[in-house]
DRENVOVEX-953505 format. One record per residue: residue in three letters; z, x, y of N, C-alpha, C in turn. Coordinates in pm, whole numbers, padded with zeros to 5 digits, always signed. Atoms other than C-alpha are relative to their C-alpha. Layout:
N
ALAZXYZXYZXY
...
This chain:
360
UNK-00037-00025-00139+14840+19261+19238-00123+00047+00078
UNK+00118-00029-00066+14606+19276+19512+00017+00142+00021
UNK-00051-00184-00015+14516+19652+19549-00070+00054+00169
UNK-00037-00083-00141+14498+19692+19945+00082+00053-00024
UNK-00113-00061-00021+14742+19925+20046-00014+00072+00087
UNK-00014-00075-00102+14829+20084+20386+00083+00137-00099
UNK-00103-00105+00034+15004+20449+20248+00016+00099+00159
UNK-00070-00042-00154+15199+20585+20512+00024+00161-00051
UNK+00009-00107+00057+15233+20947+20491+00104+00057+00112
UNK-00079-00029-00065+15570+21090+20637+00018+00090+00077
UNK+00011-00140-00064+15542+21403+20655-00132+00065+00052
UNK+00118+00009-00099+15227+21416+20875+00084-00065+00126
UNK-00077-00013-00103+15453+21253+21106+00085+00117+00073
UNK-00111-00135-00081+15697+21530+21137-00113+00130+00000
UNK+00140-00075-00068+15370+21746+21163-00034+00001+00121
UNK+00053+00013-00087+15244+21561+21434+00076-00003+00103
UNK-00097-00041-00086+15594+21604+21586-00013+00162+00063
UNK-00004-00167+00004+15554+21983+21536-00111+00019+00140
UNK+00100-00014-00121+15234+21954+21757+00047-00030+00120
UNK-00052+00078-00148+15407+21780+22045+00109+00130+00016
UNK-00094-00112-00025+15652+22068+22019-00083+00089+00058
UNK+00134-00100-00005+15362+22332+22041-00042-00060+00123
UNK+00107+00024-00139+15189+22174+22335+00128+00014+00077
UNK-00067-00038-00133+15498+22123+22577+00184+00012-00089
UNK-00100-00029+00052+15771+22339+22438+00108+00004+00098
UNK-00092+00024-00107+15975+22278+22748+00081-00117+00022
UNK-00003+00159-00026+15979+21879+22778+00110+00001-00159
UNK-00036+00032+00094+16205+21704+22544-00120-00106-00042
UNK+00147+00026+00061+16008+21487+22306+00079-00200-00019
UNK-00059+00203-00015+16096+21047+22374-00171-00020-00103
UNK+00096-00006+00078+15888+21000+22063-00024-00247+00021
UNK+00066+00159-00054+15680+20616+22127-00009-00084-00114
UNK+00000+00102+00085+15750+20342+21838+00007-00120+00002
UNK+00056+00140-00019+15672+20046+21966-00100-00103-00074
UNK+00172+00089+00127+15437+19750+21793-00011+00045-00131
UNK-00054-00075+00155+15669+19859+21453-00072+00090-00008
UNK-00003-00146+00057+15578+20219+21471-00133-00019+00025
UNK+00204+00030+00014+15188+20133+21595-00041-00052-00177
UNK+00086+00118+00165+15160+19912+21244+00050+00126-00103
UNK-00047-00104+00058+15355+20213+21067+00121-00001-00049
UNK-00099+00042+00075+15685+20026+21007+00124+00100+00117
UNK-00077-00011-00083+15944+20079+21265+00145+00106-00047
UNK-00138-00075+00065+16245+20224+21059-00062+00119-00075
UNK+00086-00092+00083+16001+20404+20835-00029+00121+00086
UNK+00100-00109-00123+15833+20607+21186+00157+00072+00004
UNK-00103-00056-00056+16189+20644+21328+00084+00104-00126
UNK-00053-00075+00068+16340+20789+21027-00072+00119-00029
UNK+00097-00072+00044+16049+21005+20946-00004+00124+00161
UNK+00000-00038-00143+16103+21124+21357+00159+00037+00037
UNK-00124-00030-00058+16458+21211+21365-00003+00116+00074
UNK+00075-00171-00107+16328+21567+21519-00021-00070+00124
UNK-00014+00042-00157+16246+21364+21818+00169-00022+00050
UNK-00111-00097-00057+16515+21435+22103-00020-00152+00066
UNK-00026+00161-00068+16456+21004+22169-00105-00085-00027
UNK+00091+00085-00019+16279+20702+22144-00028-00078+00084
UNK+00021+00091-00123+16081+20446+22345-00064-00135-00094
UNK+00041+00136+00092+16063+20097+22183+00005-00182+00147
UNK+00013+00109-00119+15953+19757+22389+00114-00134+00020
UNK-00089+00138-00011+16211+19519+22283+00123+00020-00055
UNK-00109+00000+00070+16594+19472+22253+00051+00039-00216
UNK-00034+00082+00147+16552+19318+21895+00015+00149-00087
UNK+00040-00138+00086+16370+19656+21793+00101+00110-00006
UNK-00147-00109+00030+16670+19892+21934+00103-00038-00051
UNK-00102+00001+00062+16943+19713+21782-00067+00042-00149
UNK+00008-00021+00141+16772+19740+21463+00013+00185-00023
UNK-00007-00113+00032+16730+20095+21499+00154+00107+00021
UNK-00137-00030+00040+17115+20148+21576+00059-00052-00048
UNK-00068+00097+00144+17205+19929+21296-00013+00132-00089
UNK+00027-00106+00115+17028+20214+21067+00103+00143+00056
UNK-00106-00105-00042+17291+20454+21282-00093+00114+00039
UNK+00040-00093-00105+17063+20661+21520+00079-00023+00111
UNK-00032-00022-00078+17222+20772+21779-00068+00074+00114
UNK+00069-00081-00138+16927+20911+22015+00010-00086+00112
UNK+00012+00070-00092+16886+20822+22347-00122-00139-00044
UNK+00124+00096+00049+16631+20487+22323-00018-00080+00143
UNK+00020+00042-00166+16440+20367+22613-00068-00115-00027
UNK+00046+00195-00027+16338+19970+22681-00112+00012+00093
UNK+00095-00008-00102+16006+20039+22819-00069-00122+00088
UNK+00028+00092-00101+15977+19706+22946+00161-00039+00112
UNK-00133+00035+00025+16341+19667+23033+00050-00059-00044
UNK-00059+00142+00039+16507+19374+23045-00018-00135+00117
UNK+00083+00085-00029+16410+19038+23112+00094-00084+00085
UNK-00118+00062-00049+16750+18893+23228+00162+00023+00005
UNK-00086-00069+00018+17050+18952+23314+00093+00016-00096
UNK-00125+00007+00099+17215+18797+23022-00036+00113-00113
UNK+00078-00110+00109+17046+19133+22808+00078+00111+00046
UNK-00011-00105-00050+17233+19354+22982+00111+00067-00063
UNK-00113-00041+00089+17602+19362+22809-00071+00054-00135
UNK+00070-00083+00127+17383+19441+22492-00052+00138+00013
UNK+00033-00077-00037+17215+19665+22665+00124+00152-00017
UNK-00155-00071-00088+17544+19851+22790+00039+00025-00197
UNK-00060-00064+00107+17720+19860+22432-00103+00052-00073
UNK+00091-00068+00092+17430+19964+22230-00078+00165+00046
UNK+00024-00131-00164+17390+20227+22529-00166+00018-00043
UNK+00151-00057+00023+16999+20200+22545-00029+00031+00143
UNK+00008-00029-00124+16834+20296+22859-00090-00069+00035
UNK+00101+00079-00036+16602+20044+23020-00081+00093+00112
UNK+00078-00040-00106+16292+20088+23259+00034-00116+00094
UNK-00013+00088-00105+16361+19957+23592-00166-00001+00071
UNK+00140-00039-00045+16007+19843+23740-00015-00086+00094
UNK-00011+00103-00153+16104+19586+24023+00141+00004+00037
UNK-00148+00006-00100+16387+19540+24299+00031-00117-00129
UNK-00066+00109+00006+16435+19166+24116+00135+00048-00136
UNK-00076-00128+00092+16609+19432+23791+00069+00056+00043
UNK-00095-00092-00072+16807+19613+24049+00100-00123+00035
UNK-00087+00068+00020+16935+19297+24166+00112-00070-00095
UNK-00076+00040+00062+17043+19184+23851+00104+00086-00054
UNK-00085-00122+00050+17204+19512+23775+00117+00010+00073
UNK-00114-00006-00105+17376+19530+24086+00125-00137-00010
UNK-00084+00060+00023+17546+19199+24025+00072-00056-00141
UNK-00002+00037+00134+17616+19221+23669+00152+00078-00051
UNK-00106-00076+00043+17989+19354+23522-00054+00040-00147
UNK+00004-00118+00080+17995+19626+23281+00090+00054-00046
UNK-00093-00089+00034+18191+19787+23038-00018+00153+00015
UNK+00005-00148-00040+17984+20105+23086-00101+00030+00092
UNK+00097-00020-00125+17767+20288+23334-00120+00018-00122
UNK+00131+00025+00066+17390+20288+23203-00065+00116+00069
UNK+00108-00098-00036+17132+20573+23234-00120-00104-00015
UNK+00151+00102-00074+16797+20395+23395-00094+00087-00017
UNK+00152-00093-00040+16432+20528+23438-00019-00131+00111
UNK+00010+00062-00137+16288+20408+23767-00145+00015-00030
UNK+00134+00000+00006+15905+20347+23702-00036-00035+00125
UNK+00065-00004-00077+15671+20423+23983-00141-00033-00002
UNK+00114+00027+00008+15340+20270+24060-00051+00122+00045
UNK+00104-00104-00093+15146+20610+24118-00196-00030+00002
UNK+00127+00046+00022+14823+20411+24084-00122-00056-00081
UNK+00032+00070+00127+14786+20226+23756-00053-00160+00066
UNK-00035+00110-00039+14906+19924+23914+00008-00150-00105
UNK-00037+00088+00107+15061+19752+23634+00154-00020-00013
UNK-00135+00052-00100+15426+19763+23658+00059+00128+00059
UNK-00036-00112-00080+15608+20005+23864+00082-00061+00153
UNK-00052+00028-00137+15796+20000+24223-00098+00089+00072
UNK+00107-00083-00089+15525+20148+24485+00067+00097+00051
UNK-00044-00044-00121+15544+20444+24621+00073+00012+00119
UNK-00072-00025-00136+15639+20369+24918+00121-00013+00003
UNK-00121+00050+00033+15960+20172+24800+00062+00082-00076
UNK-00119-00072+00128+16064+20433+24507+00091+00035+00054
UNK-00156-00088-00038+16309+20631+24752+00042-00076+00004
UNK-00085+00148-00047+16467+20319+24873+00071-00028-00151
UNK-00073+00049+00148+16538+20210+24513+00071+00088-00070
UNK-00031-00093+00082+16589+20515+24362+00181+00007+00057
UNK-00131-00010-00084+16886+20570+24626+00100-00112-00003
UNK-00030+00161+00024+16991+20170+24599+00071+00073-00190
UNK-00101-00046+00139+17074+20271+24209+00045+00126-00001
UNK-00098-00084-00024+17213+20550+24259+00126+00001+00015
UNK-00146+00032-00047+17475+20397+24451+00101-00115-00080
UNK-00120+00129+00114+17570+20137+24161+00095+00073-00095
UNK-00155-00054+00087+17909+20242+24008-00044+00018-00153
UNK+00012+00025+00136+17723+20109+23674-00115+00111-00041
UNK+00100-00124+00071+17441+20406+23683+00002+00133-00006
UNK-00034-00147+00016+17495+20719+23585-00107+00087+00021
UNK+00097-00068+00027+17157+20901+23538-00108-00090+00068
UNK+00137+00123-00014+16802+20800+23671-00090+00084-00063
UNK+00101-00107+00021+16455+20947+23551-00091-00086+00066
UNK+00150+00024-00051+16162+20896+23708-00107+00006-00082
UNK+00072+00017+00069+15879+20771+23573-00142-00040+00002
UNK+00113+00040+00010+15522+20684+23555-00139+00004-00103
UNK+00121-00057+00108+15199+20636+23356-00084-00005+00015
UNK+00118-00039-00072+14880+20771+23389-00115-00130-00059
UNK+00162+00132+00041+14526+20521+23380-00068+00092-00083
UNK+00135-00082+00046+14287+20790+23312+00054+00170-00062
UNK-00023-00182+00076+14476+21116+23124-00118+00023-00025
UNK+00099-00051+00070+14227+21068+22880-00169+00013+00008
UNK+00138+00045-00037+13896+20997+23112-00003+00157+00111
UNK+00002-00139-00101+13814+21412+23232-00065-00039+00146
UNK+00019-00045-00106+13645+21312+23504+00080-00113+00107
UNK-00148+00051-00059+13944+21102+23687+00110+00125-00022
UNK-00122-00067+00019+14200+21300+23516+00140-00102+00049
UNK-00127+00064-00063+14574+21252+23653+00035+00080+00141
UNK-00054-00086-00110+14568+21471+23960+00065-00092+00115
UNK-00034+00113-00111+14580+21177+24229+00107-00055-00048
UNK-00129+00056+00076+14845+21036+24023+00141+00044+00012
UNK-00109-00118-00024+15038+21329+23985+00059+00071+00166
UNK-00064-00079-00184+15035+21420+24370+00078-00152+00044
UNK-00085+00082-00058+15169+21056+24459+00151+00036-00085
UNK-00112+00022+00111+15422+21095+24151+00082+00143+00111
UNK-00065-00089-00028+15526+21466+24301+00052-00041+00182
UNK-00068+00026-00139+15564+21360+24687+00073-00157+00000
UNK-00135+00091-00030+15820+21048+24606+00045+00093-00067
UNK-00088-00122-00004+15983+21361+24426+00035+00068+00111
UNK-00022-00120-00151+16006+21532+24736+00071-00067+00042
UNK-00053+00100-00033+16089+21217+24893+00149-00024-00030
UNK-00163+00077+00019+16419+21152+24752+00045+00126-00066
UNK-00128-00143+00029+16523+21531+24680+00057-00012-00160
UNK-00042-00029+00123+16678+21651+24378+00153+00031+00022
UNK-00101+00029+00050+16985+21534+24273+00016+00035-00161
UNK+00005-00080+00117+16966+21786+23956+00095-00098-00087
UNK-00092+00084+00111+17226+21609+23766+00015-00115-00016
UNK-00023+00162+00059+17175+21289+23775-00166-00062-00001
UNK+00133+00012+00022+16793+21289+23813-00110+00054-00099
UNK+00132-00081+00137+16500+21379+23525-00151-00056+00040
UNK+00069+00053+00001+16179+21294+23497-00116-00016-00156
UNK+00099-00019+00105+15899+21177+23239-00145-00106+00058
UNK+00125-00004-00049+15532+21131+23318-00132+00016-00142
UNK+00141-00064+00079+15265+21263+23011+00045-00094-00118
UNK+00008-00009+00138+15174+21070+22741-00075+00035-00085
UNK+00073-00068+00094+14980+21151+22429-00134+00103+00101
UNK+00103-00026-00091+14663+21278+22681+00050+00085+00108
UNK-00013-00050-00091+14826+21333+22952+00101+00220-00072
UNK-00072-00090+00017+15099+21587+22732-00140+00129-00044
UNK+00094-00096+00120+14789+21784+22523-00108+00071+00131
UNK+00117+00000-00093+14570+21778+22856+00030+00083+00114
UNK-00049-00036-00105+14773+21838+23134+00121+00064+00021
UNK-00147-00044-00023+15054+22073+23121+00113+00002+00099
UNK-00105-00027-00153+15171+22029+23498+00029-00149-00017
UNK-00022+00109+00009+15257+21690+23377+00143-00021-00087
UNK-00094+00027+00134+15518+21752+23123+00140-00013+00063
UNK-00105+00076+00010+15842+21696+23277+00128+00057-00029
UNK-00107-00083+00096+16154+21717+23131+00013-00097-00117
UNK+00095+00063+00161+16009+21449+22886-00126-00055-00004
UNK+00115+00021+00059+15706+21393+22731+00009-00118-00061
UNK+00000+00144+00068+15603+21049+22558-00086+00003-00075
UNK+00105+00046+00059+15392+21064+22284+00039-00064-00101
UNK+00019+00134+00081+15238+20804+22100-00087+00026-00081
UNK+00123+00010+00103+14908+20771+21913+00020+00133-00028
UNK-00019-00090+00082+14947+21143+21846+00073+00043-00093
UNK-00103+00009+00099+15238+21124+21685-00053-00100-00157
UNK+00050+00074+00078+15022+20882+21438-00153+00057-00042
UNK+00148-00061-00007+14723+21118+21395-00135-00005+00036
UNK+00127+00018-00045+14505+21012+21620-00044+00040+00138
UNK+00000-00081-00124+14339+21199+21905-00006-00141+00074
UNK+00023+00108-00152+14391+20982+22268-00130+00034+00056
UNK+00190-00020-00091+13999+21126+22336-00090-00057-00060
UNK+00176+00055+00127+13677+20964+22252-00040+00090+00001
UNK+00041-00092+00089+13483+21161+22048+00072+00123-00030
UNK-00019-00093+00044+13711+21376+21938+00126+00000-00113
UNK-00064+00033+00109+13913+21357+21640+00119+00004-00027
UNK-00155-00019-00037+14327+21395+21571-00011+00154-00066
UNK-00018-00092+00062+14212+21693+21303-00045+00113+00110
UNK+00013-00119-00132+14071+21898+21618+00088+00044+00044
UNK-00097-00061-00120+14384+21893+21780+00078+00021-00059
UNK-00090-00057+00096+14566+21983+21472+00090-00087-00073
UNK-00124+00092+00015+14724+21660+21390-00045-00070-00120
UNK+00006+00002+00131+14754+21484+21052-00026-00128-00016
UNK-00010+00171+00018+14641+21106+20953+00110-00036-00060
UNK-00146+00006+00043+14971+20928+20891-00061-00119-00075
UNK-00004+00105+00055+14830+20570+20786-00182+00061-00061
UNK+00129+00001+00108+14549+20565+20473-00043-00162-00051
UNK+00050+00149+00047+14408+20170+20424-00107+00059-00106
UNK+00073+00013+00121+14318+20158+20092-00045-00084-00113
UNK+00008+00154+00095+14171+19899+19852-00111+00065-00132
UNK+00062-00016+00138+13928+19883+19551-00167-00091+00023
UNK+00143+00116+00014+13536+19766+19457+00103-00130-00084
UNK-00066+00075+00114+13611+19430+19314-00106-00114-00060
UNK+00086+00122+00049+13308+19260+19288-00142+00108-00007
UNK+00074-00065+00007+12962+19458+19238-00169-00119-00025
UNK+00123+00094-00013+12612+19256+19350-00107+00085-00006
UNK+00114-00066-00058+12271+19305+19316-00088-00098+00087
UNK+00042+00122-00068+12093+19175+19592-00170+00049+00033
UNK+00150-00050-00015+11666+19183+19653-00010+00031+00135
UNK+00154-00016-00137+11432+19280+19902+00028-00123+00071
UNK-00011+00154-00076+11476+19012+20144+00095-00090+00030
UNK-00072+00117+00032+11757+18827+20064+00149+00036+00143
UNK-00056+00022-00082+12015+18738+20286+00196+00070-00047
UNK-00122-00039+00043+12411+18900+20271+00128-00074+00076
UNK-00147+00062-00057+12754+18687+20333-00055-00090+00111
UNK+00001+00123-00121+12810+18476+20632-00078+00028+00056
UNK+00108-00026-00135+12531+18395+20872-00116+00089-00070
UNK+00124-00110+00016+12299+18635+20671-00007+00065+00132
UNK+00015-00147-00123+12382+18864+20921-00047+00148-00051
UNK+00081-00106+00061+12214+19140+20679-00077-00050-00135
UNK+00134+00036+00099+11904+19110+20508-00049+00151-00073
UNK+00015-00104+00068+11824+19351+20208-00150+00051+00071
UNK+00124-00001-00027+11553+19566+20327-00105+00071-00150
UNK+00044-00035+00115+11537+19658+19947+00050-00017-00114
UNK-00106+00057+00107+11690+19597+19636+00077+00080+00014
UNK-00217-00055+00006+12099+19705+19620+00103-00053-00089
UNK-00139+00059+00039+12325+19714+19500+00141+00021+00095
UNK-00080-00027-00076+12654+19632+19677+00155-00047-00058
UNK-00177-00023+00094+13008+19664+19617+00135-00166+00089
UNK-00121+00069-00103+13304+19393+19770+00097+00053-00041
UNK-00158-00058+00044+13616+19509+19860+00055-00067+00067
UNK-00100+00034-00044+13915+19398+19884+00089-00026+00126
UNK-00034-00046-00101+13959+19391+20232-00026-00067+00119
UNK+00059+00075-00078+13923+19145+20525+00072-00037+00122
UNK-00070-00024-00136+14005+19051+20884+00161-00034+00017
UNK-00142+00068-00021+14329+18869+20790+00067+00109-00062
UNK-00048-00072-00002+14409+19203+20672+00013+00091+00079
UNK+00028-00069-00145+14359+19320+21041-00101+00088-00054
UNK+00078-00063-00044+14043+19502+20964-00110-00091+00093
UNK+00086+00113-00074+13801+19395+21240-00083-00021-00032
UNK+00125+00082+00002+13573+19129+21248-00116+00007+00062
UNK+00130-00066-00071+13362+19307+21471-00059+00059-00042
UNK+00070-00101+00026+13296+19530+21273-00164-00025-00060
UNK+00176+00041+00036+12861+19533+21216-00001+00076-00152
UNK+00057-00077+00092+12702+19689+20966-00047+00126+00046
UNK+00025-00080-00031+12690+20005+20939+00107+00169+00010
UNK-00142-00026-00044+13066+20076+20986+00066+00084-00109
UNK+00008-00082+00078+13138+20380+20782+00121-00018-00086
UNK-00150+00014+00101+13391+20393+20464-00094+00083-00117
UNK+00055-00136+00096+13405+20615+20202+00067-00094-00133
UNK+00019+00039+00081+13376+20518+19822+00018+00095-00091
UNK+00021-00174+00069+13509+20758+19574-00003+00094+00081
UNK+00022-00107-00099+13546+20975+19847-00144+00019+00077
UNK+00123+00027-00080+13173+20931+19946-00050-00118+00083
UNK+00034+00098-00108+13053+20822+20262-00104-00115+00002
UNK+00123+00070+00021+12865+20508+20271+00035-00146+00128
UNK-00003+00057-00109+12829+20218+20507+00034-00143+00000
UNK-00061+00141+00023+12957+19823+20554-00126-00045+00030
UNK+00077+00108+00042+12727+19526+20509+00028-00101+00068
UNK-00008+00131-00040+12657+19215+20727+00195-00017+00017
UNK-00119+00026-00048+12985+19069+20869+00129+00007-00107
UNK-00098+00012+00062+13312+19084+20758+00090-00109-00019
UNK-00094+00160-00025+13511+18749+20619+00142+00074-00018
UNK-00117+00089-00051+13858+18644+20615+00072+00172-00124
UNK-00083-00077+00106+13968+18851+20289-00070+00086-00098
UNK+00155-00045+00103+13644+19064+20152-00086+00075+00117
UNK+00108-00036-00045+13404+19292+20307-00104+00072-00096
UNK+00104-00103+00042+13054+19484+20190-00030+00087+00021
UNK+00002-00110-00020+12943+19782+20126-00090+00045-00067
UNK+00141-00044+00027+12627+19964+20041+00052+00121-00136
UNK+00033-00179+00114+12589+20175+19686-00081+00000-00016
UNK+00120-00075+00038+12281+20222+19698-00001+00148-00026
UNK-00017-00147+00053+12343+20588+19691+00122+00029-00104
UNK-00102-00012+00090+12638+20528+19478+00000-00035-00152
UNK-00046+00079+00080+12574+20452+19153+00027+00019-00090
UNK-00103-00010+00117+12821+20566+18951+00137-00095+00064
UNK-00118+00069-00041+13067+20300+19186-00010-00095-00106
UNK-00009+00154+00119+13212+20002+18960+00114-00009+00068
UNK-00148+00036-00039+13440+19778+18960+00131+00067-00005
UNK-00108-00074-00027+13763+19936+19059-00013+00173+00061
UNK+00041-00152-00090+13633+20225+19243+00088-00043+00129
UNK-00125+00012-00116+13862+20373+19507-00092-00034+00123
UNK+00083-00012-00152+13749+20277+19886+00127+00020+00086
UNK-00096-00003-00153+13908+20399+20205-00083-00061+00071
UNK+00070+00042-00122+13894+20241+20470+00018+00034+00146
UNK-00002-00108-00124+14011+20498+20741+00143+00062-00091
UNK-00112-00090+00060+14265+20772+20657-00011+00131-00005
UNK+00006-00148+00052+14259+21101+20487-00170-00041-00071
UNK+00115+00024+00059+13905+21156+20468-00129-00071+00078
UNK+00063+00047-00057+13779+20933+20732+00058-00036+00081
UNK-00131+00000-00115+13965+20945+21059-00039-00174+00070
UNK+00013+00107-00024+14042+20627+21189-00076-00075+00137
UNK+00074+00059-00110+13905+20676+21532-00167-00045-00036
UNK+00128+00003+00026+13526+20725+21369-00041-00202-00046
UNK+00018+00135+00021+13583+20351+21243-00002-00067+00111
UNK-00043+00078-00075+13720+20227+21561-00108+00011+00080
UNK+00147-00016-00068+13389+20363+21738-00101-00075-00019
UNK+00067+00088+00059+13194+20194+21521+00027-00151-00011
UNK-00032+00168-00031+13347+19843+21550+00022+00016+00162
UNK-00011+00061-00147+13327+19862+21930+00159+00018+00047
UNK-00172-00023-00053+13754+19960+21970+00020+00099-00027
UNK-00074-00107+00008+13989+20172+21938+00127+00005-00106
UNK-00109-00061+00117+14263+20351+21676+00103-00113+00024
UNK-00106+00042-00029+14510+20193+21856+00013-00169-00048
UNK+00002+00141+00038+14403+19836+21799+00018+00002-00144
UNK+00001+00055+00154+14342+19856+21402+00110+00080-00080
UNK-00110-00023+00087+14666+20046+21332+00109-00086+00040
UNK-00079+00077-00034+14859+19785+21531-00001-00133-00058
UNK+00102+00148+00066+14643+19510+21365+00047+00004-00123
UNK+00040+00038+00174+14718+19569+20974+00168-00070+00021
UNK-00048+00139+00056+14856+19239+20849+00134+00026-00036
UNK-00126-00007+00061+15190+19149+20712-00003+00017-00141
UNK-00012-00008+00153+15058+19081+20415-00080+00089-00080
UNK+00084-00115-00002+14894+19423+20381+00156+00085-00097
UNK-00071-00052+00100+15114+19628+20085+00038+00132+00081
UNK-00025-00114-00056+15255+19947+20279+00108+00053-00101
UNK-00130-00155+00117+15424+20281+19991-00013+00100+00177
UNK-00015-00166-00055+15499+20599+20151-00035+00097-00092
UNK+00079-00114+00071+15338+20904+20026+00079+00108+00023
């Protein structure tokens, strides 16, 4: 058996729940599992998250599955819905969609129902990606209100720059608070949620009466340069594989595809098990840190299809079947994602199907 293996680690989740508690102990907590759990296994996250007080998942398919397994939290359709014929599903499975255009209100408004539906009303406060503007939120907000079929609204928006200090979310937050003003408080049938991972840890006048986090909930800080273990939070996913091949290569000589690395001395180097069709990236250069036996050492000329390199020169007690991480416990996943030119978010969304995932 091939020996990749994603290990998922559960209880670092309900850790990194604990933290989201700790930062905004006020907000309820609409925990973010979308893109199967950020590459973390969708039923696996959610079960491991029953402490969250709700979820936010992008597609129908994903919430029925998760009230098949018999959750009963609230669950929010952060894209909504695409048509009206989604909506009776909608309605019995009682999820709550994002409304983010009038053409969604229309279909709501002319749609029969066995039950009334709790909505979120997404606001463009200056992303400009989806949302109803400003100017239009009261109008709409008031427009559903008045449909027999909605019970609840929340207000909603998401920030561009939480995690960029010198933007911040202030400009954001003052359009977001004056269409609050705007359309008054209707305490009982109105909420709001605004902060996610960045915005919740960053900005406390952001929190709401829910919070949305995501990548933290998966142990990874939402800041460049700064790590998930700073902010107290736990690596949940460990990519792990094995040496499986062990070269020596000269002075000179050329390494893998393209000789995109040339020995600048004799080496020895290790292959592992491990390659882009297992979503690690292909960007990644040389240089691109992984640990070996627990010791740090560095990747080799490009990465193919199902195999990358790796430098023991300082290693050489590695052999065949030596452990390698390749982000995890031990080597946080953002420090990789720096080094290939991206981000956490891409290479935990990225690992393959045919990537072996235990729980730990």
């Amino acid at each position: 058996m091939r020996p990749l293996i994603a290990h998922i680690d559960t209880a670092a989740l309900a850790h990194n729940l604990g933290v989201v508690r700790t930062a905004a102990p006020q907000a309820k907590a609409m925990a973010v599992i979308k893109a199967n759990g950020y590459g973390h296994g969708l039923l696996r996250v959610a079960k491991a998250l029953r402490a969250a007080d709700g979820f936010a998942v992008l597609s129908l398919e994903d919430a029925a599955q998760l009230r098949a397994q018999g959750l009963t939290h609230p669950i929010i359709l952060l894209e909504g819905f695409f048509s009206a014929d989604e909506l009776p599903d909608i309605a019995r499975l009682r999820l709550r969609p994002v409304i983010h255009c009038v053409d969604q209100v229309d279909m709501l408004a002319k749609t029969r129902l066995d039950r009334s539906l709790d909505v979120l009303l997404k606001v463009d406060t200056g992303m400009h990606r989806l949302g109803v503007s400003c100017k239009r939120a009261p109008e709409v907000l008031q427009r559903l209100l008045g449909l027999s079929r909605v019970a609840r609204v929340m207000l909603m928006t998401h920030f561009a720059c939480a995690d960029e200090p010198d933007i911040g979310v202030h400009a954001q937050l003052e359009r977001f608070l004056a269409v609050q003003s705007a359309v008054g408080q209707s305490a009982d049938r109105l909420s709001t949620t605004l902060a996610n991972s960045a915005a919740l840890l960053r900005y406390p006048q952001t929190h709401g009466d829910w919070v949305r986090p995501g990548i933290m909930l998966y142990g990874v800080s939402p800041f460049a340069g700064q790590s998930g273990e700073s902010l107290g939070l736990l690596p949940v996913m460990s990519l792990e594989s094995q040496i499986i091949g062990v070269q020596t290569v000269l002075r000179g000589e050329g390494l893998g595809y393209g000789f995109a690395f040339t020995a600048e001395r004799d080496m020895r180097v290790g292959i592992v098990a491990c390659g882009y069709a297992d979503g690690y990236p292909r960007h990644a250069g040389t240089g691109t840190p992984v640990l070996v036996e627990q010791q740090l050492t560095r990747t080799l000329g490009r990465v193919s299809m199902d195999m990358l390199c790796v430098d023991l020169s300082t290693l050489p007690d590695a052999y065949i079947g030596s452990a390698v991480t390749l982000w995890g416990a031990g080597l946080p996943v953002e420090e990789v994602a720096a080094a290939a030119g991206t981000i956490a978010y891409e290479l935990l969304t990225g690992i393959a199907p045919r990537v072996r995932i235990e729980e730990i």
